[in-house]
Backbone as CSV, one residue per row, in Angstrom:
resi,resn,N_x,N_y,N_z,CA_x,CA_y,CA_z,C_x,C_y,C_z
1,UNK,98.095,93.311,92.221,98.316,92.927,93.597,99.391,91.852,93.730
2,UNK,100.285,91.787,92.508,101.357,90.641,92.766,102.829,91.681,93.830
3,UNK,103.041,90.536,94.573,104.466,90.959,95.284,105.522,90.844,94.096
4,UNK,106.421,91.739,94.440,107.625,92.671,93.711,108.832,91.319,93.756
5,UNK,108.890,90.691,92.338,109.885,90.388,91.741,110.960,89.914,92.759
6,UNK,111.472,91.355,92.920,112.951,91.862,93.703,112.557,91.476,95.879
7,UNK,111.721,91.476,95.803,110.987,91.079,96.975,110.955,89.615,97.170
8,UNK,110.422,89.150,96.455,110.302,87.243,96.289,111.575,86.529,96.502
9,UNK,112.665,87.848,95.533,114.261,87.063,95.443,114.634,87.054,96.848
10,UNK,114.777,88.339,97.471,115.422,88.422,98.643,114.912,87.740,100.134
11,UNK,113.709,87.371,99.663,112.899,86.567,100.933,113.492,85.272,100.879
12,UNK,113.828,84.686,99.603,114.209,83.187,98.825,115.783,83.303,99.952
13,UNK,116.386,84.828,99.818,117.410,84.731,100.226,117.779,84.789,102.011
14,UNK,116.242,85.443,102.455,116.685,85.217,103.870,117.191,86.861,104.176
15,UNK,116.989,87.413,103.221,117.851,89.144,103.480,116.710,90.232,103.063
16,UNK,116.710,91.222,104.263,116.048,91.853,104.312,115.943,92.734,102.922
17,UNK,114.789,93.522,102.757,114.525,94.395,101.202,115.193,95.770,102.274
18,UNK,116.011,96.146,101.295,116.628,97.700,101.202,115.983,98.616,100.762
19,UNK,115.484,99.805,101.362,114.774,100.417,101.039,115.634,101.675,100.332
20,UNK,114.808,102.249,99.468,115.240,103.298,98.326,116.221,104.492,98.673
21,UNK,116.485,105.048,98.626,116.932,106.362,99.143,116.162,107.325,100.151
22,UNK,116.644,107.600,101.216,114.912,108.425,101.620,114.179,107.648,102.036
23,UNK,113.928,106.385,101.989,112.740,105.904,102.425,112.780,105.148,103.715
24,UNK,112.286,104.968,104.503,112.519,104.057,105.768,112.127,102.463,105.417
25,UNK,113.198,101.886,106.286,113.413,100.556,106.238,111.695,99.595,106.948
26,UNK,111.534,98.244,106.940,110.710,97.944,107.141,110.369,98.409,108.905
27,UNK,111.800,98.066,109.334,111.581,98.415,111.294,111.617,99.711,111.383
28,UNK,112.131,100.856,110.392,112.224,102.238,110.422,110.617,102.640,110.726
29,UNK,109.969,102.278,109.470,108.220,102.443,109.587,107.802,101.828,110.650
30,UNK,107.747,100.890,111.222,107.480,100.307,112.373,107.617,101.569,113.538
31,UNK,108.524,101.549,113.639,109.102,102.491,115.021,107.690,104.023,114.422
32,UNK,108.262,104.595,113.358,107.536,105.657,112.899,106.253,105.912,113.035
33,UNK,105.709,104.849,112.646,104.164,104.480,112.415,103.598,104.424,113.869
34,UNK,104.299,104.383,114.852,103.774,104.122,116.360,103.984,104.866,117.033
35,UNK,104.879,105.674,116.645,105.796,106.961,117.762,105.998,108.487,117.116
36,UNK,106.348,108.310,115.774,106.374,109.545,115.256,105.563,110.853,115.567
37,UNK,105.861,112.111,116.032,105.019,112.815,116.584,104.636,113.964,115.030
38,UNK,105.656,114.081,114.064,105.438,114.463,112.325,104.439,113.618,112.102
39,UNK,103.294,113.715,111.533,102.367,113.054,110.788,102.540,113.216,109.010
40,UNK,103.831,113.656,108.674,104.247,113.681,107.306,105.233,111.928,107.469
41,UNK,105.907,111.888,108.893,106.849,110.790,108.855,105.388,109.002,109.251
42,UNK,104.305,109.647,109.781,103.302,108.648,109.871,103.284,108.282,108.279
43,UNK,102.677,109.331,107.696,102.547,108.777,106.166,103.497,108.041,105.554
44,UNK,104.781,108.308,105.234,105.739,107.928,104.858,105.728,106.338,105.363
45,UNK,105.842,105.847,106.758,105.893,104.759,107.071,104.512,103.770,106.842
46,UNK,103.658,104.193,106.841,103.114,103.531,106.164,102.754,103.422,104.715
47,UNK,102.792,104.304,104.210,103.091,103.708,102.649,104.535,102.802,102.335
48,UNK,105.471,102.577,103.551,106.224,101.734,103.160,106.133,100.624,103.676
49,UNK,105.497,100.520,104.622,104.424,99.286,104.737,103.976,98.391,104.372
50,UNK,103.359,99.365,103.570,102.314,98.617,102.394,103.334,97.900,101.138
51,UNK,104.476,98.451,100.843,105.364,97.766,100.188,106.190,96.642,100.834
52,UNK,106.584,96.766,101.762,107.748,95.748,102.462,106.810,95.254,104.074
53,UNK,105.811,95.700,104.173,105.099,95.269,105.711,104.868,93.456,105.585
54,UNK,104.602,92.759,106.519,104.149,91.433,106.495,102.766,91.079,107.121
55,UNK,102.555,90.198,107.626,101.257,90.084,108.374,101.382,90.283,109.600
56,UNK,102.756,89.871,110.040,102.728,90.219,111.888,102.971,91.816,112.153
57,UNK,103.016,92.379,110.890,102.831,94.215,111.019,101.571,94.710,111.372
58,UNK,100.309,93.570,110.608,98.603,94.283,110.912,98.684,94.679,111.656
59,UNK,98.561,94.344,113.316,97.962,94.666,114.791,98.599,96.278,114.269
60,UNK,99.757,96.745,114.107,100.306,97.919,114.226,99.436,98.817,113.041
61,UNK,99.404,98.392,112.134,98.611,99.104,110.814,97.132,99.630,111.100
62,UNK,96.591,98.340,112.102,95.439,98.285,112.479,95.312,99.614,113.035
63,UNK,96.237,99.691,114.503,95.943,100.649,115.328,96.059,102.116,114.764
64,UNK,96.916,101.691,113.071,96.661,103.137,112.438,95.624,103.730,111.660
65,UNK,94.917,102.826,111.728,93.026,103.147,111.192,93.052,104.270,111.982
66,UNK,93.124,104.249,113.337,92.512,105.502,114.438,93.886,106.794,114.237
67,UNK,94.768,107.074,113.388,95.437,107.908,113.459,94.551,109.181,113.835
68,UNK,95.558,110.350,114.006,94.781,111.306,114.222,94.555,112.105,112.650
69,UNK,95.546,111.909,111.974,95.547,112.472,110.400,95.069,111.152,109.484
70,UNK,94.085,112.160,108.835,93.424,111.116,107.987,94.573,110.892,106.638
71,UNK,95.545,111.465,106.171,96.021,110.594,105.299,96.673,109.528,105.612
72,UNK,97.182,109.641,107.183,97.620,108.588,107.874,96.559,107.347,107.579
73,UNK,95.641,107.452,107.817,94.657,106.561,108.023,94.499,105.876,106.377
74,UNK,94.351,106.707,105.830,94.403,106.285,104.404,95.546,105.051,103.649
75,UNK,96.295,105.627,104.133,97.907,104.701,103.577,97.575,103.575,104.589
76,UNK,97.307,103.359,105.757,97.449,102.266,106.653,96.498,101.205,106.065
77,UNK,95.060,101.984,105.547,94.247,101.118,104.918,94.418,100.816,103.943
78,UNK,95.299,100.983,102.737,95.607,100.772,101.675,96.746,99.300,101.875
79,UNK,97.751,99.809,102.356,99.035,98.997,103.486,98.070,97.602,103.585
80,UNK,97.104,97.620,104.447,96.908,96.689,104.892,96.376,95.473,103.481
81,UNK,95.511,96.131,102.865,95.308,95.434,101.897,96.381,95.045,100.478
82,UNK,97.387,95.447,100.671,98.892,95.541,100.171,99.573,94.235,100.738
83,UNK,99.270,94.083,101.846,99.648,93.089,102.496,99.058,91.980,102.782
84,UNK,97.909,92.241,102.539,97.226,90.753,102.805,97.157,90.324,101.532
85,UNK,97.937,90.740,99.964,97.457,90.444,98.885,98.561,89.918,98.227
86,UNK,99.458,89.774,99.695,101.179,89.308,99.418,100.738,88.173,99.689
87,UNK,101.548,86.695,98.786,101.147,85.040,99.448,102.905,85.012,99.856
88,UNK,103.609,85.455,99.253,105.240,84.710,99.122,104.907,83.846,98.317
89,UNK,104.163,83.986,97.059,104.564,82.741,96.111,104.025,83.493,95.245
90,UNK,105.309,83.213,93.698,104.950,84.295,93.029,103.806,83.757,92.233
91,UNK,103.731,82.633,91.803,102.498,82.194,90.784,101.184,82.020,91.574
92,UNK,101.381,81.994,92.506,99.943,82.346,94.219,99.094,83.495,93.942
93,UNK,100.140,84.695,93.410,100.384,85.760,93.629,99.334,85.916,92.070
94,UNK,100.471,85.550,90.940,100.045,86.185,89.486,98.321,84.984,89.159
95,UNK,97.967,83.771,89.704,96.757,83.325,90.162,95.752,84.498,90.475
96,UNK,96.161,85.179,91.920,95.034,85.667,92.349,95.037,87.429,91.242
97,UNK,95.885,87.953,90.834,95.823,89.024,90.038,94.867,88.434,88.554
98,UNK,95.250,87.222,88.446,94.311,86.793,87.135,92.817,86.488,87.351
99,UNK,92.788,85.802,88.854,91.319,86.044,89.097,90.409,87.501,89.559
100,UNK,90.867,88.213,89.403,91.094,89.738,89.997,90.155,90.374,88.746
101,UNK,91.096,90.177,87.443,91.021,90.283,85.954,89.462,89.482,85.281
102,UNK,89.196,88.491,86.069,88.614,87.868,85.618,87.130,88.133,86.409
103,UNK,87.125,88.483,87.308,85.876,89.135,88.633,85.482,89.956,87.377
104,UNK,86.655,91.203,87.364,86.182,92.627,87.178,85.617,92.509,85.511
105,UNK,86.053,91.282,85.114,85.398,91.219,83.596,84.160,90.157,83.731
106,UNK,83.501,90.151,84.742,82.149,89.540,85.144,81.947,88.097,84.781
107,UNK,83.508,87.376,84.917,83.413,86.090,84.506,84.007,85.151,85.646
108,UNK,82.200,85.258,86.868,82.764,84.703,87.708,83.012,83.361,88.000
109,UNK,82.537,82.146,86.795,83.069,80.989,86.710,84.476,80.832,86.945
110,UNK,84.408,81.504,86.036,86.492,81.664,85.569,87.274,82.218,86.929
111,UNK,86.602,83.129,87.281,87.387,83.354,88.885,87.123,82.682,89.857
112,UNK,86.029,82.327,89.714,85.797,80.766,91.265,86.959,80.113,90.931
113,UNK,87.337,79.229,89.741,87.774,78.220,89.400,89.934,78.731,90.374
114,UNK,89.747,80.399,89.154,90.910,80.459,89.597,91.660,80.510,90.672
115,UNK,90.675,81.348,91.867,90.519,81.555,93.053,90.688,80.155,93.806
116,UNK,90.183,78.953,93.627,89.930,77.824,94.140,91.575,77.139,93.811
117,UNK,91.988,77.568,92.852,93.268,77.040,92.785,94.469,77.838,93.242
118,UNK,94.137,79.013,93.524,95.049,79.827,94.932,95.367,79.211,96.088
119,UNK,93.365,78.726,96.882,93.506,78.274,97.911,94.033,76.691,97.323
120,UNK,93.945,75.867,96.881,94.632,74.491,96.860,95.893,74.855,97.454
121,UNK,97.095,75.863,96.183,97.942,75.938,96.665,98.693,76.271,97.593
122,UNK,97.819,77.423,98.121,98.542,77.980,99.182,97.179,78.292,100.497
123,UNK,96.726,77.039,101.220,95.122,77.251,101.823,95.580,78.231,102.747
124,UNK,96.672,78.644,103.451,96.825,79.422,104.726,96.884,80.850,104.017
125,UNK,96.588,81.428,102.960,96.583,82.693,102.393,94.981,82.658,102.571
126,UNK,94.951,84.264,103.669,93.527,84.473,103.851,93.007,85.153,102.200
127,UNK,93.852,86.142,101.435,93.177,86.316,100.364,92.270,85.890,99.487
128,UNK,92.914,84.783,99.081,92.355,83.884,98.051,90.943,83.159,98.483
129,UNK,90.901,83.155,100.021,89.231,82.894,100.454,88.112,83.921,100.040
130,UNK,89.055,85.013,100.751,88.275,86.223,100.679,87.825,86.429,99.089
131,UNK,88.990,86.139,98.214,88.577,86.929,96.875,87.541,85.617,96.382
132,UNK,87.617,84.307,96.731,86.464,83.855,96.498,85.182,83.773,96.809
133,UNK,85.398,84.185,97.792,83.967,85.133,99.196,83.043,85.667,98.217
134,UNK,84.047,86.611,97.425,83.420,88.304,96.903,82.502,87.879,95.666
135,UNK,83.351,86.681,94.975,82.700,86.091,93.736,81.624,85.022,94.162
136,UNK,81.554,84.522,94.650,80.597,83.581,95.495,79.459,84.387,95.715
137,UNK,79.361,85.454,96.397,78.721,86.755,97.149,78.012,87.555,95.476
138,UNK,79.303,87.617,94.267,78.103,88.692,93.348,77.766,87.433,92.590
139,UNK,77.727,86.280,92.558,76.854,84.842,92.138,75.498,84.753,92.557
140,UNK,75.218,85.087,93.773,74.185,85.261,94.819,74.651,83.549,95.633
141,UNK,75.807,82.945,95.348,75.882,81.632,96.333,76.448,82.202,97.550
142,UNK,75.329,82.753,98.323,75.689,83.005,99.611,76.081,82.475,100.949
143,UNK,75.765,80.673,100.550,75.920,80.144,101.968,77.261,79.932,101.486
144,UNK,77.706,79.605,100.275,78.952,79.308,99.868,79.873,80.574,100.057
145,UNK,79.740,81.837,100.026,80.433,82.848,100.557,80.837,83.193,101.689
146,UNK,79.705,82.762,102.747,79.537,82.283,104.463,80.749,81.515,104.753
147,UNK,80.653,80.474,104.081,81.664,79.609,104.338,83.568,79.946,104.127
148,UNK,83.408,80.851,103.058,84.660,81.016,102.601,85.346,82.367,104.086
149,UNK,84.210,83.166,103.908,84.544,84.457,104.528,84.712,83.583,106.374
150,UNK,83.782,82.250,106.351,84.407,81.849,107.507,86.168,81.401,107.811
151,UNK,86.144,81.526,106.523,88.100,80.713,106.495,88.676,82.279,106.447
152,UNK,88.591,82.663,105.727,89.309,84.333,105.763,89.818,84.589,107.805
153,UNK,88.515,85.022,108.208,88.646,85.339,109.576,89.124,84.349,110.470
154,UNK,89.379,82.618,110.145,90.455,81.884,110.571,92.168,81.907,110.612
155,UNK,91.796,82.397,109.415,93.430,83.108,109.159,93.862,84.386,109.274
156,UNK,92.662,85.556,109.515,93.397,86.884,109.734,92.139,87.711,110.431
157,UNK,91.896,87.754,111.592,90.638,87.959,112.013,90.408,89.694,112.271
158,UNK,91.700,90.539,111.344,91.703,91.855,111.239,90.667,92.161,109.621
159,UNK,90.132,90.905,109.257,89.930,91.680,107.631,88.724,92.012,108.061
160,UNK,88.699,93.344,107.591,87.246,94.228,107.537,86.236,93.679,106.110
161,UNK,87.379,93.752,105.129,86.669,93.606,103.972,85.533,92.279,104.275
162,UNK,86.257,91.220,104.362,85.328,89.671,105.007,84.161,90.206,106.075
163,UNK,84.487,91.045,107.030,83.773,91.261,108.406,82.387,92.009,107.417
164,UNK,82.969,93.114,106.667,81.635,93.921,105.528,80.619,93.365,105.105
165,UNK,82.029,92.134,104.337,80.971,91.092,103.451,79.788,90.108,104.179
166,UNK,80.534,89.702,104.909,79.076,88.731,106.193,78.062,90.000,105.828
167,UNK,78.399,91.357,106.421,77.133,92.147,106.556,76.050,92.059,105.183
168,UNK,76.773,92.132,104.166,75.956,92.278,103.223,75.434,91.103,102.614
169,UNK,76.201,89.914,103.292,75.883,88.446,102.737,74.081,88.413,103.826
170,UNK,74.353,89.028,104.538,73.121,88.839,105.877,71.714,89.764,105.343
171,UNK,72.721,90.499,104.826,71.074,92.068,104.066,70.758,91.351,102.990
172,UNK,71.349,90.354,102.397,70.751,89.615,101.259,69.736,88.521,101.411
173,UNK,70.220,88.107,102.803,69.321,86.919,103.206,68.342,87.097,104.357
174,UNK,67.794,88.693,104.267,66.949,89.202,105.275,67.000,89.018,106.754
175,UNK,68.695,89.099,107.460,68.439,89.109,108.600,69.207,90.323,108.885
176,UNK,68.971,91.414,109.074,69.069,92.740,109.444,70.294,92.509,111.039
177,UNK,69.748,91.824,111.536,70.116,92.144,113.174,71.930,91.299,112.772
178,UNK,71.838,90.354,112.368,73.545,89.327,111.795,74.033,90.366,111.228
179,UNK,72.959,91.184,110.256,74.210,91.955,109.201,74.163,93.330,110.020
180,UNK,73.834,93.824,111.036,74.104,94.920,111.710,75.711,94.988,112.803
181,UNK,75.111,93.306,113.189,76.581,92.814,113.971,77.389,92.900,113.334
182,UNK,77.824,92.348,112.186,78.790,92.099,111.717,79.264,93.502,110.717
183,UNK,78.510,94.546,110.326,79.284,95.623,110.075,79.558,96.232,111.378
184,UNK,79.056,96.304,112.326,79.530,96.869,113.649,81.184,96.047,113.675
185,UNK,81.471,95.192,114.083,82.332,94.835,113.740,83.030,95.190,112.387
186,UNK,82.886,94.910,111.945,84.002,95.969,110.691,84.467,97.043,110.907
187,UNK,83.740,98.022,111.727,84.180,99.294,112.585,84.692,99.156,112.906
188,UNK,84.473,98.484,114.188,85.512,98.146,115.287,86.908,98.228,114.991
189,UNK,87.121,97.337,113.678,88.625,97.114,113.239,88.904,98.646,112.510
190,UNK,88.187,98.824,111.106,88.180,100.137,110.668,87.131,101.148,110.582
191,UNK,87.190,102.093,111.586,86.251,103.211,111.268,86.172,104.248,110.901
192,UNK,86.885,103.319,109.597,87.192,104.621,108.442,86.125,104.182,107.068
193,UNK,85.190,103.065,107.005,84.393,102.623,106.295,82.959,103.627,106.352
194,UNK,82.949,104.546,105.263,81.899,105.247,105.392,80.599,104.885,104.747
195,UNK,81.051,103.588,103.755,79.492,103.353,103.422,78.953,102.209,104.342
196,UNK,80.124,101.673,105.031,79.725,100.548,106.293,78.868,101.086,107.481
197,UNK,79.855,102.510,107.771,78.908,103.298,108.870,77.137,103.561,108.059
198,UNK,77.283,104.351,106.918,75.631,104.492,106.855,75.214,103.533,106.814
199,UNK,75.743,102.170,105.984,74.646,101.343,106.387,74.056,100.565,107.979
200,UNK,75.089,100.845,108.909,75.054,100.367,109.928,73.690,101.228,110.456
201,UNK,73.929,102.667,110.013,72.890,103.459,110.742,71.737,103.018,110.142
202,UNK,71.530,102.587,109.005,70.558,102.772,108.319,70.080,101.238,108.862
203,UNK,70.421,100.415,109.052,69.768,99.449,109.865,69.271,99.255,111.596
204,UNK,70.084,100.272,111.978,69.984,100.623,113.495,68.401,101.202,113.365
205,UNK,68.325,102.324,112.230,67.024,102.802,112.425,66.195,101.945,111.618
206,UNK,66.010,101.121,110.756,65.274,99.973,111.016,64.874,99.546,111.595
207,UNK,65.931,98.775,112.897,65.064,97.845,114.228,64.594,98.493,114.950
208,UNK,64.891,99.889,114.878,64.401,100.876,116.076,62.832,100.925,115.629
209,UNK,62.739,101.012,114.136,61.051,100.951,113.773,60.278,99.771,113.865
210,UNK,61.058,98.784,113.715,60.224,97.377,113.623,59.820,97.036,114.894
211,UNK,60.890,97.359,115.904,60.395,97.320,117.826,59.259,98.171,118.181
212,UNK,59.652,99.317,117.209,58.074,100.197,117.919,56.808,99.618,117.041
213,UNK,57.622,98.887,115.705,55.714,98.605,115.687,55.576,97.560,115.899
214,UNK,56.176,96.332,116.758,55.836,95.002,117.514,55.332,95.245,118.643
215,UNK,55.253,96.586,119.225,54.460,97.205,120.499,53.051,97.180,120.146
C-alpha cells in the first residue's frame, strides 16, 4: 500500500503524473467516472483512480459504489482504499506497509507501536488510525479502538471500513442496537458490503425477537 516512487517525485515537483499510453489522465477519469455512458470507460477510470486519485476524488468514487455495473463498483471500492492508503510521505507510507506485515504476522504489539508512529508523524492521515483501530479491535482493546476509529471518521467520514469496525467493536461489547447503527451506516456509504448486509439482517432479526419477547 506504499505510493509510487515516481508519484512522490512529481508531487515534490508540483506536476501532474502522466498517465501511460491509453490510459486516462487523473481529470480524464474524473469526467469518465461521472458521465461516461461505456461502462468499459467507467472501469478504466476508476482503476486509474485508484492509482493517481486523491482524497478530494472520494465524494466522486463514493457515488461509484452505486454504479450500475458491478465491476464498476468493484474498482471504485478498491480506488478508494488505494487512496486512503496514500499519506504523501514516503516513509508514512513504507511505516504503515510494515505495520500491515506485522498485523498479518499476528504481532500486534509490533504493529500498535508501528502504527502509533505513522500517526505521530503524519496525525491528519486517516489510515494509520484506522490501521490501528483494526489492531486494537483483534487485541480485544476495544474502548481503545472506539477511540481511534473515532479519529479515522474526523478525518474522512466516507470510511466504511472504520463505520464496519464500530459495528463489530459494538457485537463484541453486547450492544446489538450501536452495532446495527453503525453497519447501517456503512451501507449507506457502501452497499456493496455483503457480509455487513447479513450481518445487519441478522441483527435486525434479533431485535425483532427480543421486542416480541419483552411483550
Amino acid at each position: 500500500m506504499t505510493a509510487p516512487a515516481l508519484a512522490l517525485v512529481l508531487l515534490a515537483l508540483s506536476v501532474t503524473p502522466v498517465a501511460g499510453a491509453g490510459e486516462p489522465t487523473r481529470e480524464e477519469a474524473l469526467r469518465a467516472l461521472a458521465g461516461a455512458a461505456d461502462a468499459e470507460a467507467r472501469r478504466q477510470a476508476a482503476r486509474a483512480l485508484g492509482e493517481r486519485g486523491a482524497m478530494e476524488d472520494i465524494p466522486r468514487l463514493a457515488r461509484a459504489l452505486r454504479d450500475a455495473d458491478p465491476l464498476v463498483r468493484t474498482f471504485a471500492e478498491s480506488a478508494l482504499w488505494q487512496v486512503w492508503s496514500r499519506s504523501g510521505d514516503a516513509e508514512v507510507d513504507r511505516l504503515l506497509a510494515l505495520g500491515v506485515e506485522q498485523m498479518q504476522a499476528r504481532d500486534g504489539e509490533a504493529a500498535v507501536e508501528t502504527f502509533t508512529r505513522v500517526i505521530a508523524r503524519r496525525p491528519e492521515f486517516a489510515e494509520g488510525w484506522n490501521k490501528r483501530a483494526t489492531v486494537y479491535y483483534l487485541l480485544g482493546e476495544y474502548t481503545k479502538s472506539l477511540a481511534d476509529c473515532d479519529e479515522v471518521l474526523k478525518r474522512n467520514p466516507y470510511h466504511f471500513g472504520a463505520l464496519s469496525g464500530y459495528g463489530m467493536i459494538y457485537l463484541q461489547l453486547d450492544q446489538p442496537t450501536r452495532a446495527l447503527e453503525y453497519f447501517e451506516r456503512a451501507l449507506a456509504v457502501n452497499p456493496n458490503l455483503s457480509s455487513v448486509q447479513e450481518a445487519a439482517d441478522q441483527l435486525k432479526a434479533l431485535l425483532i425477537r427480543q421486542r416480541k419477547d419483552s411483550i
